[in-house]
TILUM-370435 format. One record per residue (C-alpha): x, y, z. Coordinates in Angstrom, 2 decimals, decimal comma. Layout:
BEGIN
[[X; Y; Z]]
...
This chain:
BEGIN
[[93,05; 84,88; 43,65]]
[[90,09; 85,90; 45,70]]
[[89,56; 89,82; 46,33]]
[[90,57; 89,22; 50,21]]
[[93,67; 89,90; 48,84]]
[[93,29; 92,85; 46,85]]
[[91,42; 94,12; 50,22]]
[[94,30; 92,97; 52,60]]
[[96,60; 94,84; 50,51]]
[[94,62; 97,91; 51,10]]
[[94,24; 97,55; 54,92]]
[[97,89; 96,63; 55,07]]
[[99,25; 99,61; 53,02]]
[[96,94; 102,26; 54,20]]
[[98,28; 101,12; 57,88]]
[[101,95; 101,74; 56,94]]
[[102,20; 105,63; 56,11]]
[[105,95; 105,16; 55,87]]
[[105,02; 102,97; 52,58]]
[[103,47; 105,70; 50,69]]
[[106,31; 108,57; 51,35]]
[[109,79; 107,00; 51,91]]
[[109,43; 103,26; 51,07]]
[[112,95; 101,71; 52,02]]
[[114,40; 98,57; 49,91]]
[[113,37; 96,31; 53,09]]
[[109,31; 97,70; 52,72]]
[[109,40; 96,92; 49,01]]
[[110,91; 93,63; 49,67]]
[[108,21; 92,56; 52,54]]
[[105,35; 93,87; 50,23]]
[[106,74; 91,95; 47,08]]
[[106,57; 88,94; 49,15]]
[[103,50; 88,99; 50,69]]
[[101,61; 90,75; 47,55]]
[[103,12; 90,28; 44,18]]
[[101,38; 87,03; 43,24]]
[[98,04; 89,48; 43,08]]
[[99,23; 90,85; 39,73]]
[[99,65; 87,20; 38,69]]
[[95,99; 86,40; 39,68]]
[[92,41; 87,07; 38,00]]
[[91,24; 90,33; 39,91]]
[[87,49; 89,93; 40,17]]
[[86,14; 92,73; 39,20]]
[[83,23; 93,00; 39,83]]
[[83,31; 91,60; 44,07]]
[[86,39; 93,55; 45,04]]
[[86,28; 96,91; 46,57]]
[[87,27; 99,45; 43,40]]
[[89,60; 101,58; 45,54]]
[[91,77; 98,42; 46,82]]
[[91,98; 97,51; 42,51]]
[[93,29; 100,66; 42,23]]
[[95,58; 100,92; 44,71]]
[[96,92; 97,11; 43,44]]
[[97,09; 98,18; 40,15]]
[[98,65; 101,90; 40,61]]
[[100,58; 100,98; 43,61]]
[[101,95; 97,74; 44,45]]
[[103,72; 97,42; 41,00]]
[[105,38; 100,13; 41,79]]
[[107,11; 98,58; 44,70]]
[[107,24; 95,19; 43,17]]
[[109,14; 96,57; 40,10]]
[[110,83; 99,90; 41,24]]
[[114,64; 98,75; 40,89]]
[[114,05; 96,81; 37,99]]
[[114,20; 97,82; 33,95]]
[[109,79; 97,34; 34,01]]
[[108,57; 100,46; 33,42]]
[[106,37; 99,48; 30,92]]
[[104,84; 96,86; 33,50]]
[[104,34; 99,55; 35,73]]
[[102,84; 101,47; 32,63]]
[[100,27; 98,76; 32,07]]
[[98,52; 98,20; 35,23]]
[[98,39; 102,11; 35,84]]
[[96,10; 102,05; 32,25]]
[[94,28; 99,57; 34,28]]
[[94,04; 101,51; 37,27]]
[[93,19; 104,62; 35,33]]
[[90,55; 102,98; 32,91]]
[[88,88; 101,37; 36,70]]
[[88,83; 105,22; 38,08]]
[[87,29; 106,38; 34,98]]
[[84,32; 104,24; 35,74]]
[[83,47; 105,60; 39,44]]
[[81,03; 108,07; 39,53]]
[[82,35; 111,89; 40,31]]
[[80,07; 111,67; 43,94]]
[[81,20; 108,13; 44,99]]
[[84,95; 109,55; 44,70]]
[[84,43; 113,08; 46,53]]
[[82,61; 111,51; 49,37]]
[[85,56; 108,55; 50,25]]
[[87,58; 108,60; 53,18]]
[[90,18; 111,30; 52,56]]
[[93,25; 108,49; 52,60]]
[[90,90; 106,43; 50,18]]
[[90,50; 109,46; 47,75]]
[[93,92; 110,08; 47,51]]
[[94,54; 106,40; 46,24]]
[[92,08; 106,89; 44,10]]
[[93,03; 109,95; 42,42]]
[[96,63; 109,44; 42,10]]
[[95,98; 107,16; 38,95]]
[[95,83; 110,33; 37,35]]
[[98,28; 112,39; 38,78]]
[[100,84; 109,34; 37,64]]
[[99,42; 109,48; 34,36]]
[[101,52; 112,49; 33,35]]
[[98,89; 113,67; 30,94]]
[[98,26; 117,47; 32,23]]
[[94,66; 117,66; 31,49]]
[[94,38; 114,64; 33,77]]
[[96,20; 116,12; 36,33]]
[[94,07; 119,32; 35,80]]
[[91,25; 117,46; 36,69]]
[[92,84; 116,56; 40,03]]
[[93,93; 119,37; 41,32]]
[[90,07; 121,18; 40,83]]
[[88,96; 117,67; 42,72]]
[[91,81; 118,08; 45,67]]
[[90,69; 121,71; 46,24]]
[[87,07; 120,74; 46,43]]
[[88,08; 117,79; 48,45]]
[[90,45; 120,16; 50,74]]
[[86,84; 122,17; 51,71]]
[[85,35; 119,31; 53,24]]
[[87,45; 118,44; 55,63]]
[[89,23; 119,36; 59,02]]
[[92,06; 118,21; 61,24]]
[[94,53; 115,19; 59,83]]
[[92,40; 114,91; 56,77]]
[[92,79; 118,65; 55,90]]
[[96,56; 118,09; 56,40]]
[[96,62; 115,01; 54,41]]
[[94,62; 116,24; 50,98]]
[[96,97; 119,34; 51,72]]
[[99,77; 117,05; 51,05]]
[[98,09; 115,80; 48,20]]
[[97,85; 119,26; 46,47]]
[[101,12; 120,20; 47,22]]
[[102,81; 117,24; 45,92]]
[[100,22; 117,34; 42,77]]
[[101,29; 120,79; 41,62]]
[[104,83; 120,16; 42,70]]
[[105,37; 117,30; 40,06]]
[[102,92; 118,31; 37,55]]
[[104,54; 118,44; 34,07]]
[[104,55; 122,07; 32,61]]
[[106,64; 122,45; 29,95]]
[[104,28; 121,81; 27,38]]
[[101,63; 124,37; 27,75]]
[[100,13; 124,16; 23,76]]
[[96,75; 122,06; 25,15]]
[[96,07; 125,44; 27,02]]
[[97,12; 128,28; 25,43]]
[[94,81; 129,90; 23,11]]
[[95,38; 132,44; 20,14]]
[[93,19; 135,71; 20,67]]
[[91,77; 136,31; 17,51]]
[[89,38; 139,84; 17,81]]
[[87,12; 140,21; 15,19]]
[[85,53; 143,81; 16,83]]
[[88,19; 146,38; 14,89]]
[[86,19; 149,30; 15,67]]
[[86,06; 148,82; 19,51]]
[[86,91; 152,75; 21,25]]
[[88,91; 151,23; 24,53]]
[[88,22; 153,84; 26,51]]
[[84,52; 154,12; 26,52]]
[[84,40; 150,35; 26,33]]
[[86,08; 149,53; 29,54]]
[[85,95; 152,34; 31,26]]
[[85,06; 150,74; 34,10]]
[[88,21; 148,92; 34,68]]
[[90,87; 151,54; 33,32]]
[[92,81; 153,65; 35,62]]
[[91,07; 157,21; 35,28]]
[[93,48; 158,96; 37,14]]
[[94,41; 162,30; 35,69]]
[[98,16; 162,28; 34,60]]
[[100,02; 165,44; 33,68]]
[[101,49; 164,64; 30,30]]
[[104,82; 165,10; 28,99]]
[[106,27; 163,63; 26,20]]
[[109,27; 161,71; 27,95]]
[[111,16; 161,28; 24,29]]
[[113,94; 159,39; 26,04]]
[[111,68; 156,33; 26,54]]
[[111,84; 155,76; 22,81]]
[[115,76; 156,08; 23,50]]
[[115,38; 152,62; 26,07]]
[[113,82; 150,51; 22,80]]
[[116,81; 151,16; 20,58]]
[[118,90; 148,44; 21,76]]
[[116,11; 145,81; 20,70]]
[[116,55; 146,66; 16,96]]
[[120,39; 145,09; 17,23]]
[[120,08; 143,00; 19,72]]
[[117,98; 139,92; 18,43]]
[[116,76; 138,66; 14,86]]
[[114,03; 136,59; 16,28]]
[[110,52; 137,54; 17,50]]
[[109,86; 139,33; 20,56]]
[[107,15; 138,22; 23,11]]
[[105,89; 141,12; 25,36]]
[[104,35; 139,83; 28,27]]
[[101,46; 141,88; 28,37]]
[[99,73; 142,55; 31,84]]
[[97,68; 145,44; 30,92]]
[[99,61; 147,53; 33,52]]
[[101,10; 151,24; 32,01]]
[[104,17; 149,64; 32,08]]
[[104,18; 146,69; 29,43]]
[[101,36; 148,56; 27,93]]
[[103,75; 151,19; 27,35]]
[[106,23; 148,42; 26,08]]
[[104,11; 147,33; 23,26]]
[[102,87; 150,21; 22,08]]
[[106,36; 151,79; 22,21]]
[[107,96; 148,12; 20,27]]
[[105,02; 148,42; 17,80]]
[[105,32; 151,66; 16,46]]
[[109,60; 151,44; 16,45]]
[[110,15; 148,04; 15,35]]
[[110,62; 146,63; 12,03]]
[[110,03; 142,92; 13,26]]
[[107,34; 140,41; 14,86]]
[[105,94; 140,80; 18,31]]
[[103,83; 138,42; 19,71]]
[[101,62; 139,42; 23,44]]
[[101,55; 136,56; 26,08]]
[[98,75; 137,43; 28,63]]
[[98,78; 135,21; 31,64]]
[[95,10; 135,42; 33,33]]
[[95,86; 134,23; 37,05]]
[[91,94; 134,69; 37,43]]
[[92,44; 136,00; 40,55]]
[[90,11; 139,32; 40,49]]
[[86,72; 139,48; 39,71]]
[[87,97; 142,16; 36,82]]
[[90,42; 139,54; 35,62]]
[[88,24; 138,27; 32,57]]
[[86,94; 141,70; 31,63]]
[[91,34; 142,45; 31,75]]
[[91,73; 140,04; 29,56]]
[[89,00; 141,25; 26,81]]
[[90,71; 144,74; 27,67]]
[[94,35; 143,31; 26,54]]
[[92,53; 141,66; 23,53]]
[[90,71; 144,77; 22,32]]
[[94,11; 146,34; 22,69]]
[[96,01; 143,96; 20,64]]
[[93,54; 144,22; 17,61]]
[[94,12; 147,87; 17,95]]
[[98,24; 147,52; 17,86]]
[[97,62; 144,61; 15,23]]
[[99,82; 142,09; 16,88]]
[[98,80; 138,40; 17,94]]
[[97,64; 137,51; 21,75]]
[[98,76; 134,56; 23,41]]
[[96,33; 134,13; 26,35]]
[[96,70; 131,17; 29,33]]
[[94,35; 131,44; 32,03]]
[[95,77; 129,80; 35,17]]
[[92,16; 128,78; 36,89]]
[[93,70; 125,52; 38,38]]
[[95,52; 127,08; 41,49]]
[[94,24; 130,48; 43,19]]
[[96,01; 133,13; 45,18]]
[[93,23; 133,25; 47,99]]
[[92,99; 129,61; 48,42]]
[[96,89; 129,14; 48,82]]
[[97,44; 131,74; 51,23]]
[[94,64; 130,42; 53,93]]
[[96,31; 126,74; 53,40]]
[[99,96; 128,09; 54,03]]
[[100,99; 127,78; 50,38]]
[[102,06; 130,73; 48,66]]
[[105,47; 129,11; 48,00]]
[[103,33; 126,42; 46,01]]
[[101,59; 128,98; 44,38]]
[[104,39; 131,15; 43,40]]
[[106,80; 128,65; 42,24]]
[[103,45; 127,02; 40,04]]
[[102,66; 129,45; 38,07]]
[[106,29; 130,76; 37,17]]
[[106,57; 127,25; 35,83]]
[[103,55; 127,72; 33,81]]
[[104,03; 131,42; 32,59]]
[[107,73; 130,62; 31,53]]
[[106,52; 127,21; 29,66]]
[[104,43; 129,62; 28,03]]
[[106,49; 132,16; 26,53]]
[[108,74; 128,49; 25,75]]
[[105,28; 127,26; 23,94]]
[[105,19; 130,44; 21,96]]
[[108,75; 130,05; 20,49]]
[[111,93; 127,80; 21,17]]
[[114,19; 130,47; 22,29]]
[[111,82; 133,11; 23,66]]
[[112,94; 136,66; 23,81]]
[[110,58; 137,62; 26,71]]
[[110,04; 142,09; 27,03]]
[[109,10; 142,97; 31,07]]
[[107,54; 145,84; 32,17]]
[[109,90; 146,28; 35,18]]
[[110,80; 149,56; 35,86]]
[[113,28; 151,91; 38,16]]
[[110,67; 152,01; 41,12]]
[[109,96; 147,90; 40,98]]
[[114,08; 148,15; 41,44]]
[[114,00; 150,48; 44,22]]
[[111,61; 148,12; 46,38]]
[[113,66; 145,05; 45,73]]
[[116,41; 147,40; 47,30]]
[[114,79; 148,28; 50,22]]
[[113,43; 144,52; 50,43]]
[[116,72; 143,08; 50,00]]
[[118,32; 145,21; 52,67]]
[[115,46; 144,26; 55,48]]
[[115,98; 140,69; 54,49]]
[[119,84; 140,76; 54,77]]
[[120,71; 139,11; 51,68]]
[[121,59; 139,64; 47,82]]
[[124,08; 142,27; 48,62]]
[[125,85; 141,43; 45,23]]
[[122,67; 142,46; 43,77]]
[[120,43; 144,32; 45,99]]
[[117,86; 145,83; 43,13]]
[[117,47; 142,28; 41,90]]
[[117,28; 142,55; 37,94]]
[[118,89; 143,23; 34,57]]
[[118,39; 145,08; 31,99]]
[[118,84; 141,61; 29,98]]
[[119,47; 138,38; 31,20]]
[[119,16; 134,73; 30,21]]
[[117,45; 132,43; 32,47]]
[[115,63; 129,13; 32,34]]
[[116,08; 129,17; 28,53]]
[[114,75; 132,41; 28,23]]
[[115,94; 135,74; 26,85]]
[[114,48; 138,19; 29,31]]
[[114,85; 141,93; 28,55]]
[[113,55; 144,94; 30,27]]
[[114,07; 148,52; 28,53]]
[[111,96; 150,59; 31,18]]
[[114,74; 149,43; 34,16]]
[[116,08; 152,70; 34,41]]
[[113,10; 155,12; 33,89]]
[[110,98; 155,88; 36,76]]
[[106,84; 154,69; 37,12]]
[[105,87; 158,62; 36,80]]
[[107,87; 158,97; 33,89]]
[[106,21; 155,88; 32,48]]
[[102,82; 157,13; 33,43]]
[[102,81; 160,86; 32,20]]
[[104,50; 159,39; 28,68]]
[[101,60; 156,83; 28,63]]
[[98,89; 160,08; 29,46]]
[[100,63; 162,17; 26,59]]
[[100,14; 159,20; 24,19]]
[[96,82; 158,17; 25,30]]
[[98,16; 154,91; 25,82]]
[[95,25; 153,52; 27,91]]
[[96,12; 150,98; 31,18]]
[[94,79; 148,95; 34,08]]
[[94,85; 150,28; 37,68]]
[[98,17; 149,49; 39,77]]
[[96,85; 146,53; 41,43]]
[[99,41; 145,62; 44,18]]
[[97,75; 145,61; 47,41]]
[[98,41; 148,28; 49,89]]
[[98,74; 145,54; 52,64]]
[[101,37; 143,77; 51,31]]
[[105,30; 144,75; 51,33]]
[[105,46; 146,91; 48,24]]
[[102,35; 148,21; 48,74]]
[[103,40; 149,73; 51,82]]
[[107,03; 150,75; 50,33]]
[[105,12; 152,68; 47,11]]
[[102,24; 154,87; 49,79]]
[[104,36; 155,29; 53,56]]
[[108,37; 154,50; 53,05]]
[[109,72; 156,42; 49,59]]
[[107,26; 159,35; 49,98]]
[[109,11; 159,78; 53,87]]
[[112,32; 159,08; 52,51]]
[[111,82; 161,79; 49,76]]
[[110,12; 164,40; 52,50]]
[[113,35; 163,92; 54,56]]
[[115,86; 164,27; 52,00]]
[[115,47; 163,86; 47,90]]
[[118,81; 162,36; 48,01]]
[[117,71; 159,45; 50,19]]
[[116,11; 157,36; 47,29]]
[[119,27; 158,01; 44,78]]
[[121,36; 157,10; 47,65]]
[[119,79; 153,63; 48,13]]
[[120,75; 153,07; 44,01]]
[[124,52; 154,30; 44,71]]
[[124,82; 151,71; 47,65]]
[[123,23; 148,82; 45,26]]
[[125,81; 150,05; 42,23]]
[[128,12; 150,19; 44,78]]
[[128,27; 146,86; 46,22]]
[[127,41; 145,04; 42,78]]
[[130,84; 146,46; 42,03]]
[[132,55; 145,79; 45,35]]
[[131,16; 142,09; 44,88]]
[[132,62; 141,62; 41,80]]
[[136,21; 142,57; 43,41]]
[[135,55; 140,05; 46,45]]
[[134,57; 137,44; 43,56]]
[[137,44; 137,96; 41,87]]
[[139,86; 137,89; 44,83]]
[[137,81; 134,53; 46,28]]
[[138,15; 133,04; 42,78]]
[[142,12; 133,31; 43,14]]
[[142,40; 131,88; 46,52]]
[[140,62; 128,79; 45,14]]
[[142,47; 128,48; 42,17]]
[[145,32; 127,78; 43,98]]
[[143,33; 125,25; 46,55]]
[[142,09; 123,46; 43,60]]
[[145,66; 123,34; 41,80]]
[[148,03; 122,50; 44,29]]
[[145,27; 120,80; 46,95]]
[[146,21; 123,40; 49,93]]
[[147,26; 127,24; 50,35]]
[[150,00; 128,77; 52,48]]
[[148,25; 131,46; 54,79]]
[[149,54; 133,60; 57,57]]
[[147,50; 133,59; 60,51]]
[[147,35; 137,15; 60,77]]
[[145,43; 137,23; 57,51]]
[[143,16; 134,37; 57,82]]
[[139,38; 136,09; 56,98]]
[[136,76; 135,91; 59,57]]
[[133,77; 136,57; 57,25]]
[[131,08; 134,63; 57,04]]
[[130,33; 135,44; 53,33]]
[[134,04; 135,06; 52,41]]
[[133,97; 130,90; 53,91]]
[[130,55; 130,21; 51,99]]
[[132,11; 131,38; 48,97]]
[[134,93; 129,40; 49,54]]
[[133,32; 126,24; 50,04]]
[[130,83; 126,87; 47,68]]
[[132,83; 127,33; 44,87]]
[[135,39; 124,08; 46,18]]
[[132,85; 122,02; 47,02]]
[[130,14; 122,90; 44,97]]
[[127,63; 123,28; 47,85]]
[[125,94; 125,94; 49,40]]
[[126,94; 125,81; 53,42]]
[[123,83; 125,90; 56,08]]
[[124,78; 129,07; 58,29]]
[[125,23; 126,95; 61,11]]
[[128,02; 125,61; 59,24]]
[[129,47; 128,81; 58,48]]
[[129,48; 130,47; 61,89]]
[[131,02; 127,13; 63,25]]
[[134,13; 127,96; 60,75]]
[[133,76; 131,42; 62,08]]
[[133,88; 130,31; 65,79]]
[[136,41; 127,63; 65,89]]
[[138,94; 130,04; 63,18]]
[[138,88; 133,11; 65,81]]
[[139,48; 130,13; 68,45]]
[[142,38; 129,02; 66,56]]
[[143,57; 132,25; 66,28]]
[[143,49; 133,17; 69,68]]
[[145,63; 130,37; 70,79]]
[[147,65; 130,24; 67,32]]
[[150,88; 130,29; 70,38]]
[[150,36; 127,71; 72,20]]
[[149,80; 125,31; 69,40]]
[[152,97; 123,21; 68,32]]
[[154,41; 123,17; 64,60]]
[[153,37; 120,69; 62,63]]
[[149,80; 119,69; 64,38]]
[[146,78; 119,71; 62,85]]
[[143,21; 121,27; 63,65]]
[[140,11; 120,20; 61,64]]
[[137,24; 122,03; 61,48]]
[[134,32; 120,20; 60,59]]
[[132,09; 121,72; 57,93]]
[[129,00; 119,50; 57,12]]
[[128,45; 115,73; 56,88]]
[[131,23; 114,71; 53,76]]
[[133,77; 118,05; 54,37]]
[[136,22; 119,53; 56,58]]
[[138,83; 121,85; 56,41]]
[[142,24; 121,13; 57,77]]
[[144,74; 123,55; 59,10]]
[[148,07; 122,30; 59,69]]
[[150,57; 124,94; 61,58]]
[[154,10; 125,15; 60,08]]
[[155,60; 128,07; 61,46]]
[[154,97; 130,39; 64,06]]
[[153,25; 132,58; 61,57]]
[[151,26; 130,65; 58,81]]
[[149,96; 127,98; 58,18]]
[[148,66; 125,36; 55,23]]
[[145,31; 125,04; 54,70]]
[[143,44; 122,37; 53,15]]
[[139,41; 121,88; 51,96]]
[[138,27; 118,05; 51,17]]
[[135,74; 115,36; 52,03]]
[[136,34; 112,82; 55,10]]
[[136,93; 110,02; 52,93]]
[[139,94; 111,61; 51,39]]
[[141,22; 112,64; 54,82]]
[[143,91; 111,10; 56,77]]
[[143,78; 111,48; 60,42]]
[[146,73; 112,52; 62,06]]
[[147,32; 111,36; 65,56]]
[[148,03; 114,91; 66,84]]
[[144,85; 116,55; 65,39]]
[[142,50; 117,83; 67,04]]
[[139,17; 118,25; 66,12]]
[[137,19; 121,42; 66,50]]
């Protein structure tokens, strides 16, 4: 087969946008058709345009073989693909067409090998810089779908193990530079010891600390160091976002020779604050390198038992964060003193000890520590300098007030869970529940439970208020409506609840998917 081919099938798919996104069973059909034979055929390689053998080798198998028990076809022509990449030279790719460079790139990206994919991501943010309009939205694309599939559970290719040969290194005069010098009164705050205890019973296993070089986790591993009688291993994760943050990282090093314990260091230079936040992707960003940091402490051991440095003031602005938002009322301060998440084992002793307690017991100690570095732009920032010192100014018991409300409704949630959890036991055992209509609830929180935990989906609020809406309607005219009918409320695409009146008090109520329903001639729909 001639390389007109190869080249129609680049014209013809780089026309069809909808082919590279959301592909539908008719598209794969028409492009089987027209271009499977080309995998049959000789490519020349040496007359046909690179990119369009690329794109036949990387893509069209794809589409030719997606619904069929071939992955190892697919397998082989992307080795082609890759091996015909590999032998482009780095200018010819950066200056193609932005639609072409994608194509060309994503021979990697489907490679699965992360140092591959490393490589493309530093390309698609070079690429991003040269251009503007569409194209700038396209490679956009590009990046965020690259670091949205990119495998990170193994992180062992890029981890290193700090290994300090200067012993005699005096921290303070070395990095002076970077170390907060603020002048702390000192005080011995004994009960911090008194936070560490539970770690001697609570695990055999190592601990990691995650080791910022903050006062508070450098606290934490001087504090673990000196009172336990087991192995603790520092995880430093450089985001190599500061122009300190290398000089940090020989800081944390030179401290972890001192303690004697090992360093775990993984610099994160393939996606950057600053750059996400002009493109619009923090999300990208944030969800990224969570991935990455808790594949690391996974890298360092199995079942990680992961120390934070998160303390009673980090509590107190998710609090006052949480409230402004209007959500996680069940638990506004956000965190636990130990929880398991993600396969992790995370534990935080400081929770309930205060930053100025932390930093006065890290002066008396001589415990030395990096700068607070959260800007005083952003949210917490401004919570930390203008909103607690107010709140305190105005009355001391404004800030211990805020934690009563949070313990408050944690526990006041827990009561609601427990009364929701009854109400759909008996739902999901006898398929309905006998309600007056007097006590039917009109809270939105109370119906998203409810389906939630019947359904096993989350509700969209639209959904919610119209089971709000068309309840307080039914309600209202709960008189006029004859025995026996029944009113459906619809919920979202697959569910609806039924109401069916039986008296002129109560009625039964049912939760269940369309398909299941029977439609009753006298219903009425709201």
């Amino acid at each position: 087969m001639n390389f007109v081919c190869e080249e129609c099938f680049m014209r013809d798919f780089l026309s069809h946008t909808s082919w590279w996104f959301d592909a539908s069973p008719e598209d794969d059909a028409y492009i089987s058709e027209i271009y499977a034979h080309i995998l049959d055929s000789d490519i020349q390689d040496n007359n046909s345009d690179i990119i369009a053998r690329i794109m036949v080798y990387d893509q069209l198998p794809r589409h030719v073989f997606r619904n069929s028990q071939s992955s190892h076809i697919i397998l082989y022509f992307l080795q082609k693909a890759i091996k015909l990449f590999e032998s482009i030279h780095v200018n010819d790719i950066i200056n193609l067409p932005p639609d072409k460079w994608c194509f060309a790139m994503l021979p990697y990206r489907h490679s699965q090998d992360p140092s591959k994919i490393q490589y493309v991501m530093k390309c698609a943010w070079q690429k991003l810089y040269i251009c503007d309009g569409e194209n700038k939205e396209l490679v956009k694309r590009f990046i965020k779908a690259t670091f949205t599939r990119c495998p990170t559970d193994d992180q062992s290719m890029f981890i290193k193990t700090v290994s300090e040969s200067k012993t005699s290194v005096c921290i303070q005069s070395e990095f002076d530079d970077i170390i907060d010098q603020t002048k702390y009164i000192k005080c011995d705050n004994k009960y911090i010891y008194s936070a560490f205890k539970a770690l001697h019973d609570l695990h055999d296993t190592p601990y990691i600390i995650s080791l910022s070089g903050g006062v508070d986790s450098m606290v934490c591993s001087w504090v673990m160091k000196k009172t336990l009688q087991r192995p603790i291993v520092a995880v430093h994760i450089n985001y190599c976002n500061r122009d300190t943050a290398f000089k940090e990282e020989e800081f944390v090093t030179a401290w972890c020779t001192y303690l004697g314990i090992p360093l775990i260091v993984r610099r994160i230079s393939e996606i950057n604050r600053k750059q996400c936040m002009e493109n619009d992707m923090r999300d990208i960003y944030e969800r990224y390198t969570r991935n990455v940091r808790y594949a690391t402490y996974k890298t360092v051991n199995e079942r990680p038992l992961v120390v934070l440095g998160h303390n009673k003031d980090d509590c107190l602005e998710n609090i006052m964060t949480n409230i402004a938002h209007q959500n996680k009322y069940d638990n506004l301060h956000g965190m636990s003193l130990e929880i398991y998440q993600d396969g992790i084992t995370f534990i935080r002793p400081l929770l309930n000890i205060s930053k100025e307690a932390i930093r006065t017991f890290a002066a008396y100690n001589d415990i030395p520590h990096l700068p607070n570095s959260t800007p005083s732009w952003s949210q917490r920032g401004q919570i930390r300098a203008n909103i607690v010192p107010v709140l305190d100014a105005w009355d001391p018991r404004m800030v211990p007030g805020l934690f009563n409300i949070s313990s408050i409704m944690q526990q006041m949630h827990g009561y609601f869970t427990m009364y929701v959890k009854n109400i759909v036991h008996e739902i999901k055992k006898n398929g309905h529940i006998h309600i007056q209509i007097h006590d039917i609830q009109l809270s939105p929180i109370f119906w998203k439970e409810i389906v939630k935990m019947t359904q096993s989906i989350i509700p969209s609020e639209k959904a919610v208020k119209n089971i709000i809406n068309r309840l307080a309607s039914l309600k209202s005219t709960f008189d006029q409506i004859k025995i026996h009918h029944t009113s459906y409320i619809e919920v979202q695409k697959s569910i609806r609840i039924s109401l069916q009146k039986i008296d002129k008090e109560s009625i039964i109520l049912r939760i269940h998917n369309k398909c299941g329903v029977q439609s009753n001639q006298t219903g009425k729909t709201y």
